[in-house]
N, CA, C and O atoms as a GROMACS GRO file, in nm:
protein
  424
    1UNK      N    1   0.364  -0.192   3.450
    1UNK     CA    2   0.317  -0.309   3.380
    1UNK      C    3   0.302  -0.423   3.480
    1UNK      O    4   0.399  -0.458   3.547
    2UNK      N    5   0.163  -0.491   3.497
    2UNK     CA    6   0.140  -0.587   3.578
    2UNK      C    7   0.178  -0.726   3.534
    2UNK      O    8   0.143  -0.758   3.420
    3UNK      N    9   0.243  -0.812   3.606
    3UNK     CA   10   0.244  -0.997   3.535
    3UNK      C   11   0.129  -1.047   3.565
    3UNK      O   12   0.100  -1.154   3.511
    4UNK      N   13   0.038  -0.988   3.655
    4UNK     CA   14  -0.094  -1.072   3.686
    4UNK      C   15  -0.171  -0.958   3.559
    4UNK      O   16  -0.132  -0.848   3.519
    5UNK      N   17  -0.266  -1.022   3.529
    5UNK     CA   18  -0.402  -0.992   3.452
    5UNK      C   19  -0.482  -1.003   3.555
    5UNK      O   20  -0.462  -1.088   3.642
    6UNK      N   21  -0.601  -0.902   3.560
    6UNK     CA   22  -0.727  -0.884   3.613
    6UNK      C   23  -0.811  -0.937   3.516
    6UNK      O   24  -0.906  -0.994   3.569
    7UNK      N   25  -0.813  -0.941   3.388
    7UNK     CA   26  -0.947  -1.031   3.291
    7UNK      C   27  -1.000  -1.162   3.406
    7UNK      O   28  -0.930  -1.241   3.469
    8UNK      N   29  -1.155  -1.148   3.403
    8UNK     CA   30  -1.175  -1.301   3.479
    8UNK      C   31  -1.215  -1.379   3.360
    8UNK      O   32  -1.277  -1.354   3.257
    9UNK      N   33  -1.175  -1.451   3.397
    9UNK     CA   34  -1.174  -1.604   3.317
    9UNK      C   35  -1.285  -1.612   3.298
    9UNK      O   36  -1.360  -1.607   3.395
   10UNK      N   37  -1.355  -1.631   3.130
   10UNK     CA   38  -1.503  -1.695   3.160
   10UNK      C   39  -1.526  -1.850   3.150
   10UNK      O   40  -1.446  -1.887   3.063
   11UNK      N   41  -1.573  -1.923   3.180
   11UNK     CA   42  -1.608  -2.037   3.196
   11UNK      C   43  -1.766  -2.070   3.067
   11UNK      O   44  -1.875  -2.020   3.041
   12UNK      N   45  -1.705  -2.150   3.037
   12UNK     CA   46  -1.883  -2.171   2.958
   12UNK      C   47  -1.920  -2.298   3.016
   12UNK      O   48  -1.851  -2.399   3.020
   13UNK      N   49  -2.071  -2.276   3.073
   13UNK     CA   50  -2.101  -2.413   3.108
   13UNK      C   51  -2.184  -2.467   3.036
   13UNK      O   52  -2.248  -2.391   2.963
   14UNK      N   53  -2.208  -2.589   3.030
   14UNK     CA   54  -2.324  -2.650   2.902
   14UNK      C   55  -2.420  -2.678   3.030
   14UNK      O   56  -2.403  -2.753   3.126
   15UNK      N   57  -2.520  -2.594   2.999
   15UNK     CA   58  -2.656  -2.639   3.016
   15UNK      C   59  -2.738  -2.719   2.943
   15UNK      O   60  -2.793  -2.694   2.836
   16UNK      N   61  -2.744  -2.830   3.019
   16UNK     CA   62  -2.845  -2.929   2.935
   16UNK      C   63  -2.995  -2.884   2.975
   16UNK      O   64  -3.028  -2.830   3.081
   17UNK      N   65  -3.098  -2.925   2.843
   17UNK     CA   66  -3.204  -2.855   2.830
   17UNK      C   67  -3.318  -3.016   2.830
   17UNK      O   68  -3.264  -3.124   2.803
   18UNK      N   69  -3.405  -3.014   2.850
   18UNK     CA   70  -3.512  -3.083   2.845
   18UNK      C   71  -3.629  -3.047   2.781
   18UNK      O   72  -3.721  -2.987   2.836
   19UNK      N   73  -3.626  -3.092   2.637
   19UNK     CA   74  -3.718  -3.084   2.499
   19UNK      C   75  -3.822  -3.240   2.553
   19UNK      O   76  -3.792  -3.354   2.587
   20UNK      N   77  -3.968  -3.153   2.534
   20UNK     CA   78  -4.052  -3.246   2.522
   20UNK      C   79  -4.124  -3.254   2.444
   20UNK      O   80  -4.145  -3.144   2.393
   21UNK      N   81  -4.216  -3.386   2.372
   21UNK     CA   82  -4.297  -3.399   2.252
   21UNK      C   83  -4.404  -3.454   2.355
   21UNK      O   84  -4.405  -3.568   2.402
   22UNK      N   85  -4.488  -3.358   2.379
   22UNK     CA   86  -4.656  -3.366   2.460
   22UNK      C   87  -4.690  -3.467   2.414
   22UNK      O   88  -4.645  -3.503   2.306
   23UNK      N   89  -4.825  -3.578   2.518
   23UNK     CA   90  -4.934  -3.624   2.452
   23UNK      C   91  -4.975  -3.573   2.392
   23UNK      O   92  -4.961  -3.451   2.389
   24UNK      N   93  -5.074  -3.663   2.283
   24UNK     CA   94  -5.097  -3.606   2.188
   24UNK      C   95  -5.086  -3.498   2.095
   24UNK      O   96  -5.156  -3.409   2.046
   25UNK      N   97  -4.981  -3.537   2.091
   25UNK     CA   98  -4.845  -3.420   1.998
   25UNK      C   99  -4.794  -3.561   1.881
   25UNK      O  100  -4.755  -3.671   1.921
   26UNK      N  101  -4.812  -3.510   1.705
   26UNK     CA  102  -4.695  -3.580   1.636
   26UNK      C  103  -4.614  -3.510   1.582
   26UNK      O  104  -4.635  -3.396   1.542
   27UNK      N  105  -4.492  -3.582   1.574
   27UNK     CA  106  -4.437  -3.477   1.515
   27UNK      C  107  -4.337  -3.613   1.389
   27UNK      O  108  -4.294  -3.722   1.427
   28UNK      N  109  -4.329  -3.567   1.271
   28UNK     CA  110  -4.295  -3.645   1.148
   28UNK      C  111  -4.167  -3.560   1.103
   28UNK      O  112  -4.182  -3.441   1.075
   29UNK      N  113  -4.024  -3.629   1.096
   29UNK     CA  114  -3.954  -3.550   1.075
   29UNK      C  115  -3.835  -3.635   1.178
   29UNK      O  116  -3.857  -3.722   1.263
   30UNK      N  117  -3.699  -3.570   1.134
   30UNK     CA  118  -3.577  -3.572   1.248
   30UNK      C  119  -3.538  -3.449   1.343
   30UNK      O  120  -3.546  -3.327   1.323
   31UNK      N  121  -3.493  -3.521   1.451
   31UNK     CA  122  -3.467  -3.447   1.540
   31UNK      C  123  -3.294  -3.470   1.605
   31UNK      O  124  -3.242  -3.575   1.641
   32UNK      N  125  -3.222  -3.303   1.604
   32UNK     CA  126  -3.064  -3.310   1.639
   32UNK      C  127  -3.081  -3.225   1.775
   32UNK      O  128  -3.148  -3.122   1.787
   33UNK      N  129  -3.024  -3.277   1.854
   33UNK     CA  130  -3.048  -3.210   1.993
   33UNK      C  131  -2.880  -3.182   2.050
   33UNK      O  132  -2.785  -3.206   1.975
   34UNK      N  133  -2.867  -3.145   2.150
   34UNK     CA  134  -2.727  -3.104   2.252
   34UNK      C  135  -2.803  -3.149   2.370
   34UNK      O  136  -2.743  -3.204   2.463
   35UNK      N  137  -2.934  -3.129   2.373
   35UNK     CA  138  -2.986  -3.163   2.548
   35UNK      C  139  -3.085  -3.281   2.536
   35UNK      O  140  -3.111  -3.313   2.420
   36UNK      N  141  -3.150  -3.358   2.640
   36UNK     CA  142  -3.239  -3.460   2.668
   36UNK      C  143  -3.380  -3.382   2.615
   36UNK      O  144  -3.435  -3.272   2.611
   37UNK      N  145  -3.400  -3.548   2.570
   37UNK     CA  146  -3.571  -3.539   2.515
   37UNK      C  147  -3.661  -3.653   2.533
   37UNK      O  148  -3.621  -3.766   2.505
   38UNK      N  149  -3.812  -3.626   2.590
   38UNK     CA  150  -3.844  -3.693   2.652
   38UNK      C  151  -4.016  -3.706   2.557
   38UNK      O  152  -4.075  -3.600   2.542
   39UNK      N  153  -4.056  -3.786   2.523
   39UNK     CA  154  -4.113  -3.834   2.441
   39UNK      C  155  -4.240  -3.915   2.499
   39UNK      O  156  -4.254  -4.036   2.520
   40UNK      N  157  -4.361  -3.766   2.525
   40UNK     CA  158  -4.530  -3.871   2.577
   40UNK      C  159  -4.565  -3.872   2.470
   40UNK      O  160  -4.661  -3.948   2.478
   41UNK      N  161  -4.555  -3.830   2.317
   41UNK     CA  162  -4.633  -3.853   2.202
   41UNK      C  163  -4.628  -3.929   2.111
   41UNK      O  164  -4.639  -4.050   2.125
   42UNK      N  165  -4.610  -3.868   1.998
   42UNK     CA  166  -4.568  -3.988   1.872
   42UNK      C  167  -4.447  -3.909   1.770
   42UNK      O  168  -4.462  -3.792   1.734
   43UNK      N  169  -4.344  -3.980   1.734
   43UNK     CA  170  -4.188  -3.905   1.666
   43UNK      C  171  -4.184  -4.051   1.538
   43UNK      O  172  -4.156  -4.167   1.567
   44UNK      N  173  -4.214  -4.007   1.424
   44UNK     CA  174  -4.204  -4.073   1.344
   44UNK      C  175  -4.072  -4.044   1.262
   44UNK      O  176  -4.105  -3.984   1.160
   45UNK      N  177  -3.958  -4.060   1.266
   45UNK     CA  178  -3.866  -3.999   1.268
   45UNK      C  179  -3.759  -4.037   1.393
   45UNK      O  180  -3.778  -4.086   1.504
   46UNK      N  181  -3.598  -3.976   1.302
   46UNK     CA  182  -3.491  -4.005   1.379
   46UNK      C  183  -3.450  -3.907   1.492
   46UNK      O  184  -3.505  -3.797   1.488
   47UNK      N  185  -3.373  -3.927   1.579
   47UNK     CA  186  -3.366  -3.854   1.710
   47UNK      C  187  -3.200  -3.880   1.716
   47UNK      O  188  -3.147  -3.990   1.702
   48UNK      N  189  -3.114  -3.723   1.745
   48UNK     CA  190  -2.948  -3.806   1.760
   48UNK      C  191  -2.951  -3.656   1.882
   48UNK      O  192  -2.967  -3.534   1.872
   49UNK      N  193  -2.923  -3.764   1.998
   49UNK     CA  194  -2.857  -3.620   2.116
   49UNK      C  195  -2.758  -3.674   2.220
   49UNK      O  196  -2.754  -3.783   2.278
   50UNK      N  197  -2.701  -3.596   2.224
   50UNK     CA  198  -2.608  -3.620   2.332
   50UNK      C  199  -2.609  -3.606   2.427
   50UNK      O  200  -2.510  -3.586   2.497
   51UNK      N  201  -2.750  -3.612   2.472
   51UNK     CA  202  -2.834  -3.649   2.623
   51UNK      C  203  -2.867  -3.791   2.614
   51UNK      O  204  -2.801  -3.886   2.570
   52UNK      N  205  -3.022  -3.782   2.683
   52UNK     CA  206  -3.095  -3.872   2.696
   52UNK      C  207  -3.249  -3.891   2.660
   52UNK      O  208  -3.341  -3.817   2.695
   53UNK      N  209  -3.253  -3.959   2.615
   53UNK     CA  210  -3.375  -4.006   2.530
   53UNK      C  211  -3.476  -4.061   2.608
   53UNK      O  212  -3.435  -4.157   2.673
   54UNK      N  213  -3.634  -4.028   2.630
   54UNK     CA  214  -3.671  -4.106   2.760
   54UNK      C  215  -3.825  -4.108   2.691
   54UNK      O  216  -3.903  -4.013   2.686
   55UNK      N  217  -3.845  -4.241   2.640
   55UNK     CA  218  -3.988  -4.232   2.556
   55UNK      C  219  -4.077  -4.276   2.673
   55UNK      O  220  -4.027  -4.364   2.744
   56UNK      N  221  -4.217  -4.226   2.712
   56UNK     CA  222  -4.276  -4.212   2.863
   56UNK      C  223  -4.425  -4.333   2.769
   56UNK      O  224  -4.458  -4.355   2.653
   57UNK      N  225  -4.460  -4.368   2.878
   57UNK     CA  226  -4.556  -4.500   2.868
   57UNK      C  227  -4.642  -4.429   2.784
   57UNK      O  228  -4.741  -4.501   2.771
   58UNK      N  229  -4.660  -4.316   2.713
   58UNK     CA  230  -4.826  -4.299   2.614
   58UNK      C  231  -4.725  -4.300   2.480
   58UNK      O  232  -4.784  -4.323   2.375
   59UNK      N  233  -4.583  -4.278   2.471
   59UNK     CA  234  -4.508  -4.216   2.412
   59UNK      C  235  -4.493  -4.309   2.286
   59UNK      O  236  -4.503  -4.430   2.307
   60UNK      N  237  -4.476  -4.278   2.191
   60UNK     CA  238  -4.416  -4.395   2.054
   60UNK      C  239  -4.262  -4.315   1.959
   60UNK      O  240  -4.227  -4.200   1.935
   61UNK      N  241  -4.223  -4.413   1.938
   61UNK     CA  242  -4.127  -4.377   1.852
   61UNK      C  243  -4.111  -4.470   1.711
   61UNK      O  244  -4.061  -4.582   1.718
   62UNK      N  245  -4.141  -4.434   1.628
   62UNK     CA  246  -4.113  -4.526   1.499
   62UNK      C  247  -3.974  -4.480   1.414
   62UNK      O  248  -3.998  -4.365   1.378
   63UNK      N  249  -3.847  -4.514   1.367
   63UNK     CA  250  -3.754  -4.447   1.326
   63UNK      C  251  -3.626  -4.483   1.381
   63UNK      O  252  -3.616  -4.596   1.428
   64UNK      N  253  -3.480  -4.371   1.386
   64UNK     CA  254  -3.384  -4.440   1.478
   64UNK      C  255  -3.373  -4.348   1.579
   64UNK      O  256  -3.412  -4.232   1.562
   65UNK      N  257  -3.303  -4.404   1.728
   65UNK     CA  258  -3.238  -4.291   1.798
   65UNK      C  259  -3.150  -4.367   1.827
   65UNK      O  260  -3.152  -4.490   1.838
   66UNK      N  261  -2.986  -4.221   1.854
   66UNK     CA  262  -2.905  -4.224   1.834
   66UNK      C  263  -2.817  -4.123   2.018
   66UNK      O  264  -2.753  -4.018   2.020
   67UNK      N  265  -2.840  -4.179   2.091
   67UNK     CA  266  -2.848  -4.124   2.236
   67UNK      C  267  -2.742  -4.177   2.294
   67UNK      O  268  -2.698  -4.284   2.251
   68UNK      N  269  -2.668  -4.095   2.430
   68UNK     CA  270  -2.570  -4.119   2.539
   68UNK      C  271  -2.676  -4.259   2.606
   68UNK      O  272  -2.657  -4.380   2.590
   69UNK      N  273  -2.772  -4.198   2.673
   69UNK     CA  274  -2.875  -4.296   2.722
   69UNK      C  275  -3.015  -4.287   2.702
   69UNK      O  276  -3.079  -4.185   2.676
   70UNK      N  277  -3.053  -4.386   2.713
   70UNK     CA  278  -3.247  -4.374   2.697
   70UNK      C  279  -3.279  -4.469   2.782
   70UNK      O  280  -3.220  -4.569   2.822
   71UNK      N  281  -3.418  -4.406   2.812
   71UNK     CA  282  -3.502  -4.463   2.960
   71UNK      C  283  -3.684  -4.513   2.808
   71UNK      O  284  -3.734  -4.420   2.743
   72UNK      N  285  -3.725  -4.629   2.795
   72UNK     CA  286  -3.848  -4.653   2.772
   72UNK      C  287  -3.947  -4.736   2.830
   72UNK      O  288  -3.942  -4.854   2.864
   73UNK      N  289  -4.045  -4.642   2.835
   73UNK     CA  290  -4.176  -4.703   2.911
   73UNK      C  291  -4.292  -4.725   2.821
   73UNK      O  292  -4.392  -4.792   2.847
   74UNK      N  293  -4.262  -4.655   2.703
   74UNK     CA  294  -4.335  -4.699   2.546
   74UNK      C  295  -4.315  -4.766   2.456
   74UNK      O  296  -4.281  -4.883   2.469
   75UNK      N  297  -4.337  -4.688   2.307
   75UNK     CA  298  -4.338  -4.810   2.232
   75UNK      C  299  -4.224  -4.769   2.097
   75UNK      O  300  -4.232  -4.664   2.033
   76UNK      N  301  -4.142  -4.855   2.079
   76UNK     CA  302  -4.008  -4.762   1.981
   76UNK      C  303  -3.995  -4.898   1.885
   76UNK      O  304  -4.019  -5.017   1.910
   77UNK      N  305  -3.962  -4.851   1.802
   77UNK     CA  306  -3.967  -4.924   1.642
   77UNK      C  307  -3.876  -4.891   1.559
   77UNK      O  308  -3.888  -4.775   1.518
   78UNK      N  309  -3.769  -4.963   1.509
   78UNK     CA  310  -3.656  -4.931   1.435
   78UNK      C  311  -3.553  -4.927   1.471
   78UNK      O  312  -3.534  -5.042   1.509
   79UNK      N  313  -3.440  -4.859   1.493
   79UNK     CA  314  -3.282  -4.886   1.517
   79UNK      C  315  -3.262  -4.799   1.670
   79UNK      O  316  -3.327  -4.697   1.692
   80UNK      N  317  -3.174  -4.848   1.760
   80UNK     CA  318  -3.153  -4.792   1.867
   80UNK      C  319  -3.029  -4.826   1.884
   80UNK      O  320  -2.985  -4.940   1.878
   81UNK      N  321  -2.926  -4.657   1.918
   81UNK     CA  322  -2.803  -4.677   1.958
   81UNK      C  323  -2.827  -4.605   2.048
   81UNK      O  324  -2.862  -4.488   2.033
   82UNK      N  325  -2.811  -4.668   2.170
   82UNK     CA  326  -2.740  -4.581   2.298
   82UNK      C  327  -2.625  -4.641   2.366
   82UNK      O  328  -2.614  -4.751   2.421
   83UNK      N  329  -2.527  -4.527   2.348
   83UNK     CA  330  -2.378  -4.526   2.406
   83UNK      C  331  -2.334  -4.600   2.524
   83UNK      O  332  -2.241  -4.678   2.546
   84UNK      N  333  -2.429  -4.549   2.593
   84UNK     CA  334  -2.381  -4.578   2.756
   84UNK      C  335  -2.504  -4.741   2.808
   84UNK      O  336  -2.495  -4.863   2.788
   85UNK      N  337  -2.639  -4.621   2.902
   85UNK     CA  338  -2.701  -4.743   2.981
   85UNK      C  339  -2.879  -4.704   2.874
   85UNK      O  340  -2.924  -4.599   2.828
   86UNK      N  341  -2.932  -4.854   2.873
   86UNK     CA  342  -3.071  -4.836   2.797
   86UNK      C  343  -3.141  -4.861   2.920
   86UNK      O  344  -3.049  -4.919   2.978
   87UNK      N  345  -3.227  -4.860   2.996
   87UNK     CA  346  -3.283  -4.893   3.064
   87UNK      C  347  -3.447  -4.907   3.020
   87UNK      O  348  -3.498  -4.796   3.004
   88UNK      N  349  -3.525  -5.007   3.000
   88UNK     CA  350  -3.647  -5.099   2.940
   88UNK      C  351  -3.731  -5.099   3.080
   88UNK      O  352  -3.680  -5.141   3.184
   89UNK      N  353  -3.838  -5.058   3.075
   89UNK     CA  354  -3.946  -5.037   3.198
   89UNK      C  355  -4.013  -5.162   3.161
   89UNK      O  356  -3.988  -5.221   3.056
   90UNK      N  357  -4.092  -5.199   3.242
   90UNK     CA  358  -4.168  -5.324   3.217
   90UNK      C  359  -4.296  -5.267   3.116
   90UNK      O  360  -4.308  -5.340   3.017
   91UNK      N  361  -4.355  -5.197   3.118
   91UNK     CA  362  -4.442  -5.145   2.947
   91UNK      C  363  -4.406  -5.117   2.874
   91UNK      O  364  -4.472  -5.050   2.794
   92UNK      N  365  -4.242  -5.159   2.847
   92UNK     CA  366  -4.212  -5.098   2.723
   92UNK      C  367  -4.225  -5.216   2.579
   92UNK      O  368  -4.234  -5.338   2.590
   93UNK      N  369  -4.224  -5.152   2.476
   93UNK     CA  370  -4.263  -5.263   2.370
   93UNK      C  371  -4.170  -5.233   2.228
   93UNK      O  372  -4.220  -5.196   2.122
   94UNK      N  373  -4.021  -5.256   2.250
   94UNK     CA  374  -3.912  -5.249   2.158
   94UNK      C  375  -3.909  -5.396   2.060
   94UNK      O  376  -3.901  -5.515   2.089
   95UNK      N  377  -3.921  -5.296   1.895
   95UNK     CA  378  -3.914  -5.413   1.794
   95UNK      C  379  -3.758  -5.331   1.680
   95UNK      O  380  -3.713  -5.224   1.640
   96UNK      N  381  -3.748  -5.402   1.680
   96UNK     CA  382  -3.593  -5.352   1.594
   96UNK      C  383  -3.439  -5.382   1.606
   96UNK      O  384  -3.418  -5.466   1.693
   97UNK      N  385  -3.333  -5.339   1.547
   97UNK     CA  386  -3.209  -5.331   1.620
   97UNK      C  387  -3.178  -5.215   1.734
   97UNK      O  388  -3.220  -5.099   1.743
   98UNK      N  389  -3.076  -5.301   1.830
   98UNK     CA  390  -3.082  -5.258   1.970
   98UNK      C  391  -2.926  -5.268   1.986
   98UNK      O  392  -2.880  -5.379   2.014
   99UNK      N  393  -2.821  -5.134   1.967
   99UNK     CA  394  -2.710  -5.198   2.038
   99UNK      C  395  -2.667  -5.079   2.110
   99UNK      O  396  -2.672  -4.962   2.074
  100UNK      N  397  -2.624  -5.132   2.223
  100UNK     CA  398  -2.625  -5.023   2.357
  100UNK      C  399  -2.511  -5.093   2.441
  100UNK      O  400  -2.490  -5.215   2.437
  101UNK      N  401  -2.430  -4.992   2.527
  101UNK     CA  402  -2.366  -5.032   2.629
  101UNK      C  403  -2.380  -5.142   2.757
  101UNK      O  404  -2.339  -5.254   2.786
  102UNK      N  405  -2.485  -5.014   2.827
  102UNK     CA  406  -2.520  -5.119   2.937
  102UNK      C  407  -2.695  -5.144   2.901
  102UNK      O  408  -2.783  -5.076   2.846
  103UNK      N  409  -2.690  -5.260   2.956
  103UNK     CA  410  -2.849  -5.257   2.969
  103UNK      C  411  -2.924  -5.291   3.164
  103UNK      O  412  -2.876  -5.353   3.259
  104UNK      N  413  -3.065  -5.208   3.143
  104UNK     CA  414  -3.133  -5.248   3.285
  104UNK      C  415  -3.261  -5.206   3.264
  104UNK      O  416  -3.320  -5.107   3.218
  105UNK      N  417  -3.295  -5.352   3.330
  105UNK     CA  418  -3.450  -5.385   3.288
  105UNK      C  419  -3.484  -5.379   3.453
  105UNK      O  420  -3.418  -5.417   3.550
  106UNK      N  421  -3.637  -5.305   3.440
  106UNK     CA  422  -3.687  -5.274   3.562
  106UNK      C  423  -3.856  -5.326   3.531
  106UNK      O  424  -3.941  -5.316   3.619
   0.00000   0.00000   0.00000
């Protein structure tokens, strides 16, 4: 009878994934994620991930998101929680509530 075990240990690692909504892509509806999503189209609808949220300069969002962080260079409308850092590109065009950790405007 051995005191050591040979079983190897498995490890699970979280792979974060990167979901995109194409130009000219809509999509109407909510969205629950585990990985980052990055947004050139239009999401009429709520967004909750425990990534990062990154709406890209053709990109729109009307609805809430609910993110660790988000990066926007478009156009988002309605409620925004991000946890950590928001970071606001100079084209971006945010109308709504906004409460977030850190903020950085570029």
């Amino acid at each position: 009878m051995s005191m050591f075990s040979n079983k190897e240990k498995t490890q699970k690692t979280k792979v974060m994934e990167i979901n995109v909504v194409a130009k000219n892509t809509t999509i109407n509806g909510d969205i629950i994620s585990e990985g980052d999503f990055r947004i050139d189209g239009t999401l009429e609808g709520n967004i909750k991930t425990k990534g990062r949220v990154i709406i890209g300069i053709d990109g729109s969002v009307k609805g809430k998101i609910d993110a660790v962080n988000s990066d926007i260079e478009g156009k988002f409308s309605g409620e925004l929680l991000v946890q950590e850092t928001l970071t606001i590109k100079a084209t971006a065009i945010i109308s709504g509530d906004v409460v977030i950790g850190k903020l950085s405007v570029e």
